[in-house]
C-alpha atoms as an extended CHARMM CRD file, in Angstrom:
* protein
*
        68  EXT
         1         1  UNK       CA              9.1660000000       36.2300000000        6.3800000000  PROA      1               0.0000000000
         2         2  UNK       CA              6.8220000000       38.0680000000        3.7620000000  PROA      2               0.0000000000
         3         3  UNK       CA              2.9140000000       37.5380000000        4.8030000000  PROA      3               0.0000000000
         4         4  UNK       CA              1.0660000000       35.7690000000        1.9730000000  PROA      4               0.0000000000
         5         5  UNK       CA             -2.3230000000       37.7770000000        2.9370000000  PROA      5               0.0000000000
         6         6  UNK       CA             -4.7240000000       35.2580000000        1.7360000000  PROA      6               0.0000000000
         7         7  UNK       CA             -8.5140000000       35.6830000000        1.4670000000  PROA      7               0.0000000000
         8         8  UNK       CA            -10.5390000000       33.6840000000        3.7410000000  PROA      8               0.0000000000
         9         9  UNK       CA            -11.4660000000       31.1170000000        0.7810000000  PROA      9               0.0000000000
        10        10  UNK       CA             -7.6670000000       30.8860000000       -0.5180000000  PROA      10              0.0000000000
        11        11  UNK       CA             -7.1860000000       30.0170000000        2.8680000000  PROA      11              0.0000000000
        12        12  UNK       CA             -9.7770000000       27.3130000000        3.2610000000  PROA      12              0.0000000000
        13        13  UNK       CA             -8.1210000000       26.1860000000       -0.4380000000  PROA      13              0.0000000000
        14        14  UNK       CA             -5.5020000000       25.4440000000        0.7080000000  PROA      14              0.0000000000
        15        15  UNK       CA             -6.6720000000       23.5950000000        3.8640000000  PROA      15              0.0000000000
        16        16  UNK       CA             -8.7900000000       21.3000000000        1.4550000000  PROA      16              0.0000000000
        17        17  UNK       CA             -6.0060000000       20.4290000000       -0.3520000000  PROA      17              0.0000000000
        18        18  UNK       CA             -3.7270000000       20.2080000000        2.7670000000  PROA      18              0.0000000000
        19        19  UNK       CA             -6.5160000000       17.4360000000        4.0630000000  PROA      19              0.0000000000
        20        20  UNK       CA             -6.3360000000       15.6790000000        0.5440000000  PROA      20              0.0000000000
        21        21  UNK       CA             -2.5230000000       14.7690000000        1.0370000000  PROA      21              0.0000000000
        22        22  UNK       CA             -2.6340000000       14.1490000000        4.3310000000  PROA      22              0.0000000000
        23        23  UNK       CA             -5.3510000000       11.5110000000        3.8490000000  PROA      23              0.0000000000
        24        24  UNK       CA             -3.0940000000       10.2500000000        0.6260000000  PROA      24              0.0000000000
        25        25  UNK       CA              0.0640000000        9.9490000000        3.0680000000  PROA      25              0.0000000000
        26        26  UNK       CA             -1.5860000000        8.6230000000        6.1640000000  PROA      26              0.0000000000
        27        27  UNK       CA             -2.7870000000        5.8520000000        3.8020000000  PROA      27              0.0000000000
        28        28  UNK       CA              1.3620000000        4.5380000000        3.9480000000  PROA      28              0.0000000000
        29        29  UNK       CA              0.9800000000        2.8600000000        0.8030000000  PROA      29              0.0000000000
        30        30  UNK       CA              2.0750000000        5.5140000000       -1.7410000000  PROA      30              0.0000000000
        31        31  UNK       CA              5.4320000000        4.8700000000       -4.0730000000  PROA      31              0.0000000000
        32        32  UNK       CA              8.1480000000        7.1930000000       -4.0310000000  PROA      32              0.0000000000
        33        33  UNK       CA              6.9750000000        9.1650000000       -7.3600000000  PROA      33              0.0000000000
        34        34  UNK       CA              3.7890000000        9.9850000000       -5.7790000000  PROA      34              0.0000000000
        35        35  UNK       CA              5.2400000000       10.8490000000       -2.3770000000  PROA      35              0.0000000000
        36        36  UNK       CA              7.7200000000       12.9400000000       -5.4380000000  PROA      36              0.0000000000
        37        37  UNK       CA              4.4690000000       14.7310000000       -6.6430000000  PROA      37              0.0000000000
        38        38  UNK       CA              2.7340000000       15.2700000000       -3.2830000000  PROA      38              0.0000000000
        39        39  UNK       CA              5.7310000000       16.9750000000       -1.6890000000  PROA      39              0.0000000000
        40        40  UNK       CA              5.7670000000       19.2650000000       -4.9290000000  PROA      40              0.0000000000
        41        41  UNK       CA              2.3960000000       20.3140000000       -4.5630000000  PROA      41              0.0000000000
        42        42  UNK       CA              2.6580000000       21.0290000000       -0.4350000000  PROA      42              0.0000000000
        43        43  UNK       CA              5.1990000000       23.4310000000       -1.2600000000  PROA      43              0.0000000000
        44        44  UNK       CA              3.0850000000       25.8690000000       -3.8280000000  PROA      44              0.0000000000
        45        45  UNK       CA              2.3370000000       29.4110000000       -2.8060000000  PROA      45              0.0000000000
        46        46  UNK       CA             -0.6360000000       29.4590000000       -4.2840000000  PROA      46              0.0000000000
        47        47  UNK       CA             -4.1340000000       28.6960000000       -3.0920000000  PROA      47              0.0000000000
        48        48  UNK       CA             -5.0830000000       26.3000000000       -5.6800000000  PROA      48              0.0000000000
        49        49  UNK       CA             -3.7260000000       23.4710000000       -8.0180000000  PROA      49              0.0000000000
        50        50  UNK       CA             -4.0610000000       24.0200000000      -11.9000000000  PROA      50              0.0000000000
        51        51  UNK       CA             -5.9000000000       21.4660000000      -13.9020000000  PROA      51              0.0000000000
        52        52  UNK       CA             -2.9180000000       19.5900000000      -14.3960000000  PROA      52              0.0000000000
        53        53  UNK       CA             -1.8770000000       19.6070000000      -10.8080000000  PROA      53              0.0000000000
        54        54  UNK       CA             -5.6020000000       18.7250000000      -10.0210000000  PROA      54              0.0000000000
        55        55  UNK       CA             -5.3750000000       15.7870000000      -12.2630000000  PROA      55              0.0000000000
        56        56  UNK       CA             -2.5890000000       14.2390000000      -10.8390000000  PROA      56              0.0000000000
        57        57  UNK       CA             -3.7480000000       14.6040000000       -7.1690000000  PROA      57              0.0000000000
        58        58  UNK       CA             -6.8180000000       12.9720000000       -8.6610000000  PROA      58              0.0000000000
        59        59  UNK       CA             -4.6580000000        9.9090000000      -10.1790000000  PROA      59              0.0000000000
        60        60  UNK       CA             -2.8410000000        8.9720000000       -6.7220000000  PROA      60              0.0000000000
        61        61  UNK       CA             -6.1680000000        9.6080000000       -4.6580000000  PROA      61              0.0000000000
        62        62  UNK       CA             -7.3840000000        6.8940000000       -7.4690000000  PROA      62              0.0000000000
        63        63  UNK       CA             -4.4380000000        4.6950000000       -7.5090000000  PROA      63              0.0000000000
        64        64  UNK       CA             -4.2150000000        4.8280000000       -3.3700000000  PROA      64              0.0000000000
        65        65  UNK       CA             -7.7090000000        3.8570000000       -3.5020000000  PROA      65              0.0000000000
        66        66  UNK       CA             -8.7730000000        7.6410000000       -1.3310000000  PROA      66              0.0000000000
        67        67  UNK       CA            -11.2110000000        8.8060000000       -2.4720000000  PROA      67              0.0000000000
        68        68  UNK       CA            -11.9330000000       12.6440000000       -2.1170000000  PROA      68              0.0000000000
């Protein structure tokens, strides 16, 4: 495996938005398109989520009632 060499901050990124869906799938309650997105977005190799991506996480934390 290739080491991603993150900065401190990219790393602490990604844990925020690690925290984000886990709070959005310990909930239990989500429908299979949001699980859809939320699997999608665990799996980017980047340290943050574009303003679209951002927006969407934002629209199941509303839906699900979780608030960040």
């Amino acid at each position: 495996m290739k080491p991603l060499n993150y900065l401190e901050s990219e790393c602490q990124q990604m844990q925020l938005i690690s925290d984000r869906i886990r709070r959005l799938r310990d909930d239990g309650k989500l429908e299979a398109p949001a699980e859809a997105i939320l699997k999608c977005l665990e799996e980017l190799k980047r340290p943050y989520l574009t303003t679209f991506e951002e927006k969407l996480m934002g629209l199941i934390e509303i839906e699900s009632r979780v608030v960040n």
